[in-house]
N, C-alpha and C positions, 0 to 999 in steps of 0.2 A: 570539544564535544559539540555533535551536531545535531539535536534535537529535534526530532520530527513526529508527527504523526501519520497513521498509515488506516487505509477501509480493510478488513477483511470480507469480502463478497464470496459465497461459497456455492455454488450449485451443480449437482448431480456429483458430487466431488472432485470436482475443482476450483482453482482460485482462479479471481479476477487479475489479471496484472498490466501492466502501461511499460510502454516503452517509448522515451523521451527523443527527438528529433534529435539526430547526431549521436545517439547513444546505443551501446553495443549489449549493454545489459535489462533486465524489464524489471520492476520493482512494484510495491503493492504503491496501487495509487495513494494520495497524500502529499501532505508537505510543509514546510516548515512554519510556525508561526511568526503572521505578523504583529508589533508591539501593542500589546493591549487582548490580544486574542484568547480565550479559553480553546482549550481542545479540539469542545465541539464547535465552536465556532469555525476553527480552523479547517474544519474535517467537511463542514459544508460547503466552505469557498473555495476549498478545494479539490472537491468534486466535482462542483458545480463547472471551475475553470476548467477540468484536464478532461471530464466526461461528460460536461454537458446536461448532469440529472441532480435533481434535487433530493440532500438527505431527510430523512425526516426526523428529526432533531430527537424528539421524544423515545424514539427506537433505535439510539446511541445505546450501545452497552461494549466494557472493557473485556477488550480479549485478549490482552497480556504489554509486555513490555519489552523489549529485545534490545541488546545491544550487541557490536561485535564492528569489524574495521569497515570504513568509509569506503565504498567504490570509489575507485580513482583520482582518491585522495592519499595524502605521504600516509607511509608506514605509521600505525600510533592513532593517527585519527578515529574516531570513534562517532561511530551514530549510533543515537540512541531511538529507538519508532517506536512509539505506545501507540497500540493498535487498539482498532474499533471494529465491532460488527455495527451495522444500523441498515435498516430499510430507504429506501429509495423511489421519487417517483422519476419516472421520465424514460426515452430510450437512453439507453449507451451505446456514447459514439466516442471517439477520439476526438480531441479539441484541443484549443491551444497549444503549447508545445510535445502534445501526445502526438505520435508519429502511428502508434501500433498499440490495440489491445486485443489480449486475447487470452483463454480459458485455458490455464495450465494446471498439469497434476506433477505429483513428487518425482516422476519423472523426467521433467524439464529445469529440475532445481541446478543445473549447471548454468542455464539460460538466465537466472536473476542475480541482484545484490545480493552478496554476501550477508546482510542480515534479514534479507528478505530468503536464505536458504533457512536462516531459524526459526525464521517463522513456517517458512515449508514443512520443516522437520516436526516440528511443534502440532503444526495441523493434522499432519501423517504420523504422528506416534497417537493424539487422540482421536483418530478410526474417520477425522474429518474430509482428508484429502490422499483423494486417490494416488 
């Protein structure tokens, strides 16, 4: 099991998403906790690393839990992404191993992870994303 956390950022109904250097698929930004981490802790340095802006911790709130098979991991693997909405300061740019972001709707759900399509599906069944 591969345990991670993920930002939901939603505007004018679409999502924000990242696509990692060498990588063929775009996934909600986030990522894996380091030992001793909370969530939200997680969810800040992890912003901060792959976009460059700071969350602002107090406007953390859970927007679900998703599991379903690892990209580009054996058959069976399993990530699990407990997502977050929260507010942010700063601009958004791609940084460190982010290659590409950019404003996707339910449309482009071929273009991400496999549990980042359930989260798609999820935000497009509740009237969130276009």
């Amino acid at each position: 099991m591969i345990d991670k956390v993920a930002w939901v950022h939603l505007a004018d109904g679409k999502v924000l998403a990242a696509r990692s250097k060498g990588r063929d698929k775009f996934y909600l930004p986030g990522g894996k906790r380091e030992p001793g981490e909370s969530d939200a802790e997680t969810l800040v340095r992890e912003i901060r690393e792959e976009l460059d802006v700071e969350i602002t911790p107090e406007s953390i709130a859970p927007a679900g839990t998703f599991e379903g098979q690892a990209h580009g991991k054996a058959a069976g693997t399993v990530v699990r992404t407990t997502a977050y909405t929260a507010e942010y300061r700063g601009t958004l740019k791609a940084s460190s191993e982010i290659e590409e972001i950019a404003w996707l709707t339910h449309a482009d759900r071929p273009r991400v992870s496999l549990v980042a399509q359930l989260i798609f599906d999820h935000l497009h069944d509740n009237g969130e994303l276009r």
